[in-house]
MILUMTI-182978 format. One line per field, with one value per residue (C-alpha): residue in one letter; residue number from 1; x, y, z. Coordinates in steps of 0.1 Angstrom, whole numbers, plus 5000, padded with zeros to 4 digits. Example, Ala and Ser with C-alpha at 12.3 -4.5 7.8 and 13.67 -1.06 7.14 Angstrom:
// MILUMTI-182978
residu = c(A/S);
num = c(1/2);
c1 = c(5123/5137);
c2 = c(4955/4989);
c3 = c(5078/5071);
//
This chain:
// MILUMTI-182978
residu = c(X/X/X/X/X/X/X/X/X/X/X/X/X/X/X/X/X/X/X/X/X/X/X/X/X/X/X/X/X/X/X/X/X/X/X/X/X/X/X/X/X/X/X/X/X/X/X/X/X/X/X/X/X/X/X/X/X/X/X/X/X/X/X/X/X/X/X/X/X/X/X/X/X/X/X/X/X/X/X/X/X/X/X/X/X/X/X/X/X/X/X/X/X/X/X/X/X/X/X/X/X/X/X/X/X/X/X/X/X/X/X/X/X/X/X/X/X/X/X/X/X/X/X/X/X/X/X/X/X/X/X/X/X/X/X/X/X/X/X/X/X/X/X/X/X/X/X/X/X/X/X/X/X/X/X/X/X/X/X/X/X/X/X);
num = c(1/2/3/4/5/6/7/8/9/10/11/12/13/14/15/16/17/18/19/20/21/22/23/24/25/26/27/28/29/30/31/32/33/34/35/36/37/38/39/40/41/42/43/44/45/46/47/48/49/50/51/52/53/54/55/56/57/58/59/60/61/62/63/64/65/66/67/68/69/70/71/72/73/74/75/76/77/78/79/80/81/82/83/84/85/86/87/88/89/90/91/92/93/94/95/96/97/98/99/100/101/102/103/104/105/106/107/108/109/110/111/112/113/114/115/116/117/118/119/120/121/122/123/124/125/126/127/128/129/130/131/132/133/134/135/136/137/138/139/140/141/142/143/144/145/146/147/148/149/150/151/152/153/154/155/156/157/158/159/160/161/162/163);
c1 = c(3209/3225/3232/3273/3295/3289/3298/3273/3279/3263/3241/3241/3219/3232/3210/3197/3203/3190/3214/3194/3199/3195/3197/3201/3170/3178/3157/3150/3168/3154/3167/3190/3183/3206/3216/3250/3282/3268/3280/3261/3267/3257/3223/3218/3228/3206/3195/3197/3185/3212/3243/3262/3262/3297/3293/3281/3288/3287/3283/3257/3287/3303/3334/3338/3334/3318/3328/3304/3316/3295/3264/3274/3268/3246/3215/3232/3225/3246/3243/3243/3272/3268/3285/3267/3270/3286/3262/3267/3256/3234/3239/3215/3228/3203/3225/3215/3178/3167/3156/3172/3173/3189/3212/3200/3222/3214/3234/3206/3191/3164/3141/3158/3139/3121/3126/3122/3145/3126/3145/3124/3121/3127/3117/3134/3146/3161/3191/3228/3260/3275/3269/3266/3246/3268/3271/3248/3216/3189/3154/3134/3119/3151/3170/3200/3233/3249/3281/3262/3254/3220/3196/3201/3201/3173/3183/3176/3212/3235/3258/3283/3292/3306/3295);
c2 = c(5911/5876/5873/5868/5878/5860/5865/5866/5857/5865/5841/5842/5826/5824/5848/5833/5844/5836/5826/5838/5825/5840/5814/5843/5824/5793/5768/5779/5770/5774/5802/5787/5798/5784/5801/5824/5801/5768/5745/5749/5734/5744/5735/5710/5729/5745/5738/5760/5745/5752/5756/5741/5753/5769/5782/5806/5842/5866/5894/5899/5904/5870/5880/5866/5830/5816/5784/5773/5770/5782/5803/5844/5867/5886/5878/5874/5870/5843/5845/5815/5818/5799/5786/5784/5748/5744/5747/5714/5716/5687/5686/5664/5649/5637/5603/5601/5614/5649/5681/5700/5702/5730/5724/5718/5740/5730/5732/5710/5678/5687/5666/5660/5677/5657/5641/5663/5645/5621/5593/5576/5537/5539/5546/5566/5544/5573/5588/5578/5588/5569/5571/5530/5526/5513/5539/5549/5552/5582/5584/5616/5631/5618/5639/5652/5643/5669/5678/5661/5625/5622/5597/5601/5570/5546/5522/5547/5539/5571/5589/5615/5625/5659/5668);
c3 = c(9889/9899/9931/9922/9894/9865/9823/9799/9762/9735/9716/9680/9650/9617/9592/9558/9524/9489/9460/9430/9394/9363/9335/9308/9287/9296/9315/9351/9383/9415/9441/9475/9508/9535/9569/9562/9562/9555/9527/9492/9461/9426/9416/9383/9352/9338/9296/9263/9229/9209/9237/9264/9301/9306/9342/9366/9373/9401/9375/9341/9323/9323/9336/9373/9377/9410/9432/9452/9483/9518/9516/9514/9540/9513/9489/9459/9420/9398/9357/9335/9307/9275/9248/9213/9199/9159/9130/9113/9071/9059/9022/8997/8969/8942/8938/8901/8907/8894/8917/8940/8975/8998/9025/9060/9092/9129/9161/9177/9163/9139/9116/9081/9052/9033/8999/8967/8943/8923/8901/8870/8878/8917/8949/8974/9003/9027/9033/9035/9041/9009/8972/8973/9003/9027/9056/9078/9072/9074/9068/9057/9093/9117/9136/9120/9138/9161/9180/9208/9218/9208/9195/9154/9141/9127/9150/9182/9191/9203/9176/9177/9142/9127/9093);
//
């Protein structure tokens, strides 16, 4: 014992908890472990061929949105929502050749099909958007535009087109 009165506080040390993420098959995203009240922000986004990140959850079934704010007082799970990019139709049209050709759906950019029609006397030259020539151009094996900047044309410049 001291040899006077004295107080005595108690000392305290934050605990640490995990924020674990499940990116419901997209690509993964590494768990956050920070002492209990400190700041924490989301981590990058995770990816999804074929959708677009639309949050995270505190619950697997998508129904309770979480803000990142400080770090819980609890190990905790969070559950990627996504949304399923548009199906765009790529239809070919002989342009006064022969053969057929059936449509092409993506929601991601995918390699055009290549060439079947045939057209006695010529060659074919690739893909456009116009009868005459004149729009934008496509060759057999690019990627076919989608609802998402992305590099489709010849030139390698960005596009964002709707078909």
């Amino acid at each position: 014992m001291p040899a006077s009165d004295i107080t005595l506080y108690a000392k305290w040390t934050a605990n640490s908890y995990t924020i674990t993420f499940n990116s419901n098959g997209g690509s993964a995203v590494a768990a956050i472990t920070q002492p209990f009240g400190s700041v924490v922000s989301a981590p990058t986004a995770p990816t999804k061929a074929g959708n677009t990140f639309a949050g995270w959850y505190s619950d697997a079934g998508l129904t309770t949105a979480y803000t990142f704010t400080t770090m819980p007082a609890a190990d905790i799970t969070l559950y990627a929502k996504w949304t399923t990019l548009p199906t765009h139709t790529v239809t070919f049209n002989a342009n006064g050749g022969t053969g057929t050709m059936a449509p092409q759906v993506a929601n991601v950019p995918t390699a055009l099909t290549l060439n079947t029609f045939t057209r006695t006397g010529y060659t074919f030259a690739g893909w456009n958007t116009l009868a005459n020539g004149t729009g934008t151009n496509y060759a057999t094996a690019r990627s076919t535009p989608s609802a998402q900047t992305s590099p489709c044309m010849p030139s390698g410049q960005l596009c964002r087109l709707t078909l």
